[in-house]
C-alpha positions as CSV (number, residue, x, y, z in Angstrom):
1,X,36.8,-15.3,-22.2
2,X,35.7,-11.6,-21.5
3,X,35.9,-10.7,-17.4
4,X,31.9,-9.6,-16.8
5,X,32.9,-8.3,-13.7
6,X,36.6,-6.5,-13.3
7,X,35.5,-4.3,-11.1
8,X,33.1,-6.4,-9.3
9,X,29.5,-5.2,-8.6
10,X,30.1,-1.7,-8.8
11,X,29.7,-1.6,-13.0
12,X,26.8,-3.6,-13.4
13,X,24.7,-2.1,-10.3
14,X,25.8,1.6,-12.1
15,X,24.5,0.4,-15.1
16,X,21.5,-0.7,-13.6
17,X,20.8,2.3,-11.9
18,X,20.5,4.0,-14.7
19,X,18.4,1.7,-16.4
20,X,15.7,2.0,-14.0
21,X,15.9,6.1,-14.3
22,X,15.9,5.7,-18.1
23,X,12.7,3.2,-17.3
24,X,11.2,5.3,-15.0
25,X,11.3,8.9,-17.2
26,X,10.0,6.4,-20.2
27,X,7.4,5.3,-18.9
28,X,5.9,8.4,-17.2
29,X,6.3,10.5,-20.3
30,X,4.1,7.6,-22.4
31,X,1.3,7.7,-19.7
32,X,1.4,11.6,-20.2
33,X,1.5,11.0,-23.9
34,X,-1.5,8.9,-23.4
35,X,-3.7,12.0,-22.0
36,X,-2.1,14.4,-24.5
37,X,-3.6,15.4,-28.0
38,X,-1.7,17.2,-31.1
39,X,2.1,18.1,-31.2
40,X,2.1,18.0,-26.7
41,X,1.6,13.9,-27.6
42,X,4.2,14.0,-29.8
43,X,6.8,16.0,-28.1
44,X,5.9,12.9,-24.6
45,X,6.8,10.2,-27.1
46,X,9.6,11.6,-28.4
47,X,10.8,12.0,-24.7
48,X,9.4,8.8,-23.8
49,X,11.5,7.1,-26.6
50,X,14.9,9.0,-25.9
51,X,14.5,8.2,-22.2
52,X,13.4,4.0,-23.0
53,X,15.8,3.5,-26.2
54,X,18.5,5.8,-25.4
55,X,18.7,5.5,-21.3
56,X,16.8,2.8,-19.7
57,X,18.8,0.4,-23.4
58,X,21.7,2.0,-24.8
59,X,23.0,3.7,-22.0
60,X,22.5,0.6,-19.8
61,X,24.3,-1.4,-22.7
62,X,27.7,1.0,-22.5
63,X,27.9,1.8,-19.5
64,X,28.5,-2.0,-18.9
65,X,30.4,-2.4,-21.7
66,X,33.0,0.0,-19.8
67,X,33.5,-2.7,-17.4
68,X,34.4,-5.5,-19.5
69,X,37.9,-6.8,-20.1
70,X,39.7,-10.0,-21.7
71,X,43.2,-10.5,-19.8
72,X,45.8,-9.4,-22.4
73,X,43.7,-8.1,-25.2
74,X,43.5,-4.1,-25.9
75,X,40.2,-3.1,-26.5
76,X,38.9,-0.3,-28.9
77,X,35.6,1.1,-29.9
78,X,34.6,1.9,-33.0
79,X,32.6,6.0,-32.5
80,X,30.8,5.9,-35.7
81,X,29.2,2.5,-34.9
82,X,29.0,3.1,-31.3
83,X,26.6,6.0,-31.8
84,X,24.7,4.7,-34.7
85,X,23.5,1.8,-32.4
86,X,22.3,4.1,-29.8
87,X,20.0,5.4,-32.4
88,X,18.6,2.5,-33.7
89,X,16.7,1.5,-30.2
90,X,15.9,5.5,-30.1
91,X,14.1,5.0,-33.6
92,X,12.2,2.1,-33.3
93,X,10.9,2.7,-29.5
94,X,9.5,5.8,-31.0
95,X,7.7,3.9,-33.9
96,X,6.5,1.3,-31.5
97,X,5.2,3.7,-28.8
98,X,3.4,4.9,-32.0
99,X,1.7,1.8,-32.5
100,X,0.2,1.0,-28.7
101,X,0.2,3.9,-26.8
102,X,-3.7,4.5,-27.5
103,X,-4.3,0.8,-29.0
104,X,-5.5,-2.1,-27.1
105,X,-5.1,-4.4,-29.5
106,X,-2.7,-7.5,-29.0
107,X,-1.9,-8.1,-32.3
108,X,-0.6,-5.0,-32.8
109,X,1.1,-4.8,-29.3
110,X,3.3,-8.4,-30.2
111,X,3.8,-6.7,-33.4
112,X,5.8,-3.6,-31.8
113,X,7.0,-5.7,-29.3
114,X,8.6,-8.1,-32.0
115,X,10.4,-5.0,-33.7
116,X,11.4,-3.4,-30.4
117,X,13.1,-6.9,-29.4
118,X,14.6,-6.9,-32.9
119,X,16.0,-3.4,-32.2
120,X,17.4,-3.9,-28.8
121,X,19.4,-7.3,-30.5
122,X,20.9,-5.5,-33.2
123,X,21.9,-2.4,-30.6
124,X,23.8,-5.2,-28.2
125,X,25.6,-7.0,-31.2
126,X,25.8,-3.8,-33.5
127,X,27.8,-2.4,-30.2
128,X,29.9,-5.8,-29.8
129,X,30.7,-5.5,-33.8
130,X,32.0,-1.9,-33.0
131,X,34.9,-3.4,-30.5
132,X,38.4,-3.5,-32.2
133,X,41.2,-5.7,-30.9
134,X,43.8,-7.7,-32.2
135,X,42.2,-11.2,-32.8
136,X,38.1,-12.3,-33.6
137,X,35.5,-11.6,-31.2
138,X,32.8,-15.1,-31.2
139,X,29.7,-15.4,-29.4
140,X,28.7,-19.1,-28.0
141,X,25.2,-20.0,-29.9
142,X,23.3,-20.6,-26.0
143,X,23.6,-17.1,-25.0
144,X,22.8,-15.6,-27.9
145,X,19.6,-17.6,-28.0
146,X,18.9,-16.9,-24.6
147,X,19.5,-13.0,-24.8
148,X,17.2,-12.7,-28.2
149,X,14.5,-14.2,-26.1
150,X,14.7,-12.2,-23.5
151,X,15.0,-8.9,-25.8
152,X,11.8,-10.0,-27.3
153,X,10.0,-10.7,-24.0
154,X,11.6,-7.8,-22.5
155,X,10.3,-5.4,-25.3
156,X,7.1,-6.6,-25.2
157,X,6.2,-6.3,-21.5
158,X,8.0,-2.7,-21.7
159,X,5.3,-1.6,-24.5
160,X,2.6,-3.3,-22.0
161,X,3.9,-0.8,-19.2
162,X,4.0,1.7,-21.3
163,X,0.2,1.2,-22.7
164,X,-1.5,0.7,-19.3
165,X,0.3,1.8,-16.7
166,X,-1.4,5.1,-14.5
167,X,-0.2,5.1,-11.4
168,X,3.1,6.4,-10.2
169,X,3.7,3.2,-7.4
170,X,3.1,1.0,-10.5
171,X,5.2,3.0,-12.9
172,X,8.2,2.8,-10.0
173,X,8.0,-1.0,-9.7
174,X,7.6,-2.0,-13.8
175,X,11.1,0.8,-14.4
176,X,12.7,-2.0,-11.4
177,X,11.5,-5.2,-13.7
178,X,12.4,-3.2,-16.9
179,X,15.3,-2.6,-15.9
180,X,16.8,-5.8,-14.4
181,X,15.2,-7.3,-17.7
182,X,17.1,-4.8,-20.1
183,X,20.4,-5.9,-17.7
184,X,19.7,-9.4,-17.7
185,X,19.9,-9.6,-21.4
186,X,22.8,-8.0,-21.8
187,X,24.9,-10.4,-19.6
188,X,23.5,-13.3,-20.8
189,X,24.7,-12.3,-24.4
190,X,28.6,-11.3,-23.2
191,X,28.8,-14.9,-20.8
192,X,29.3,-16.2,-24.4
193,X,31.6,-14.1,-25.6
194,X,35.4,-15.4,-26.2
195,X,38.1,-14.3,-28.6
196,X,40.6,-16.3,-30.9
197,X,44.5,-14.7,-30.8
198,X,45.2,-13.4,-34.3
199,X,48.3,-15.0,-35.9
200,X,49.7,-11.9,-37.1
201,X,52.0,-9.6,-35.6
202,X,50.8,-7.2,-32.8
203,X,52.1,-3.2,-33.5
204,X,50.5,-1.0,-30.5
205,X,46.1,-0.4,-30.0
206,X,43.7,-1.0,-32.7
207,X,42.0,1.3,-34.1
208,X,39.2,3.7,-32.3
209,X,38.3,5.6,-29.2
210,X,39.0,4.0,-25.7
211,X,35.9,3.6,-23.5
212,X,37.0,5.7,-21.0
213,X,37.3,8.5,-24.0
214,X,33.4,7.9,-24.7
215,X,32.6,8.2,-20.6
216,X,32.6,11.7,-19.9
217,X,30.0,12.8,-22.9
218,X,28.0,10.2,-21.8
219,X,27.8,10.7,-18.4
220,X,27.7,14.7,-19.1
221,X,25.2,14.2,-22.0
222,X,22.7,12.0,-19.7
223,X,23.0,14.5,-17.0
224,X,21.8,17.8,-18.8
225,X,19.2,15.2,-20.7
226,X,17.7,14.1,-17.0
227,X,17.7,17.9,-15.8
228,X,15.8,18.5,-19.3
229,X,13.1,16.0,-18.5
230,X,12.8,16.6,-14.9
231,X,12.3,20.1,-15.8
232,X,9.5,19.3,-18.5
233,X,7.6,17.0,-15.3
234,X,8.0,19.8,-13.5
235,X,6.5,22.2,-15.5
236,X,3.8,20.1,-16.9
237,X,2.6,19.0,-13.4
238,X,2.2,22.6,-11.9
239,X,0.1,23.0,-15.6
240,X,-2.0,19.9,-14.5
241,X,-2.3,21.0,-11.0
242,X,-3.8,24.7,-12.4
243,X,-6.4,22.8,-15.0
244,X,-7.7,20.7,-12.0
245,X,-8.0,23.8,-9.7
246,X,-9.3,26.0,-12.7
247,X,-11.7,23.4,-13.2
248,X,-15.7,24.2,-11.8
249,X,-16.9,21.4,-10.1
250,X,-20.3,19.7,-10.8
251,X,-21.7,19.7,-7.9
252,X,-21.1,23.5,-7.5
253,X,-22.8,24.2,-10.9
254,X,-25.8,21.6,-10.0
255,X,-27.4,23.8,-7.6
256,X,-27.3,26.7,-9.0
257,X,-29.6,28.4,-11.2
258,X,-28.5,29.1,-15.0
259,X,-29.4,32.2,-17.1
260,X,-31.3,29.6,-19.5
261,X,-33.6,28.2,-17.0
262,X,-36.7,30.4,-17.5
263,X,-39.0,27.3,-17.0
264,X,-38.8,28.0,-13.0
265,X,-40.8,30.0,-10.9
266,X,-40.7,30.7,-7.1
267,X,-42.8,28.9,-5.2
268,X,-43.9,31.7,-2.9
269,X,-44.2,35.2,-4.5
270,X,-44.6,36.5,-8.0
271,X,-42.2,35.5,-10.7
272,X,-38.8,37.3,-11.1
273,X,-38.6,39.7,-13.8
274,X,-36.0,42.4,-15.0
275,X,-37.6,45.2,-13.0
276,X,-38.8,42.9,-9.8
277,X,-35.9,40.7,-8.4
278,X,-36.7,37.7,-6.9
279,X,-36.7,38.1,-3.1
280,X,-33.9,37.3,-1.2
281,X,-35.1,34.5,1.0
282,X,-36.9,32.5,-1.7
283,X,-34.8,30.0,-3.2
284,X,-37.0,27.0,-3.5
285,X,-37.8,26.7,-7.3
286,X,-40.8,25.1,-9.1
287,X,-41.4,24.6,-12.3
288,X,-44.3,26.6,-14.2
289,X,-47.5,25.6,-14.5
């Protein structure tokens, strides 16, 4: 049976942590991508679906994949297969956030959520197919069951979030759900796994990259990507705090009198005309008889 937790809570609460960042980032660049039009839109849900698929999922998936161990088995990982299922949640989260970010329907919403559940499955096992060792990797049928369901449900209340959610309080507390959610799954699908000892000889590691080998461009990679998008939040608020100051208010503009109203007259004194200004004292309008 694989060791979940070698290095006790440290790993998992790691992986956590960055699931709810990942969670957090998504979810705030699909309520921006929600207010946006044209190419801004699709440059939030592309953002939205790096930071969801690729942080709050994959990243969350590997990082605690560095903390498992089975006593007396060298483990290896496969990099072609390793990176092609951190694309595949990537992919389909973008494609999904297509579907509902400006739809209300629940059809469509269960649809996404159904193919964004599928996604995140074949991510965990496509990962668990890239591990080489000397013997077979099995899963127990329970977990696996359990761990699909909770992908599914997982997805869809994810794509919920990410449809309706405005405020920032509410955006914090959904990246915590999403997040242990995402986590949950994940360890419920490795309590199953065990391996069978491989009859033949053993000469030295299998084949592939260790995991601490695949750390450091992780950890460097998600680092520049979080400055990245911090700096696009930044920018893009200071742009939404200039529209809102930029912007004339109505009750400014209801009192005042436009060039087009030439229906009103002063109520005292002749009317205003381009050689006789109105006085300065009359500003009580009425309308022409």
């Amino acid at each position: 049976m694989a060791d979940l937790f070698p290095q006790g809570l440290l790993t998992p609460a790691l992986a956590y942590a960055v699931s709810v960042l990942g969670s957090f980032l998504g979810l705030t660049f699909a309520t921006r991508a929600r207010r946006a039009t044209g190419f801004v839109r699709w440059q939030w849900l592309v953002l939205a679906a790096v930071t969801l698929g690729g942080m709050a999922v994959w990243s969350m998936h590997f990082i605690a994949m560095i903390g498992h161990t089975i006593p007396g088995v060298i483990l290896r990982y496969d990099p072609l297969l390793t990176l092609i299922s951190g694309l595949v949640p990537i992919i389909v989260m973008g494609v999904a956030l297509h579907l509902v970010i400006r739809s209300h329907d629940t059809v469509r919403l269960l649809i996404a959520g159904m193919l964004l559940g599928v996604a995140v499955i074949t991510m965990h096992y496509m990962g668990m197919a890239s591990i080489n060792l000397h013997g077979e990797l099995h899963h127990d049928v329970v977990p696996v069951v359990l761990s699909c369901v909770i992908a599914l449900v997982a997805s869809t209340v994810a794509l919920w979030f990410a449809r309706n959610l405005k405020h920032l309080g509410a955006t914090a507390g959904a990246s915590l759900v999403m997040a242990l959610a995402v986590t949950a799954m994940h360890y419920t699908g490795m309590a199953g796994v065990h391996i069978t000892d491989s009859e033949l000889t053993r000469y030295g590691a299998p084949d592939g990259a260790k995991a601490t080998d695949l750390v450091l461009p992780l950890i460097v990679g998600l680092f520049v990507f979080l400055l990245i998008c911090s700096l696009f939040l930044l920018l893009s608020g200071d742009e939404d705090e200039r529209r809102n100051y930029s912007r004339p208010s109505h009750r400014s503009s209801e009192h005042t009198l436009q060039p087009e109203d030439d229906d009103y007259t002063p109520r005292h004194g002749a009317p205003a005309t381009s050689s006789t200004p109105p006085s300065s004292g009359d500003d009580v309008w009425r309308p022409r008889r």
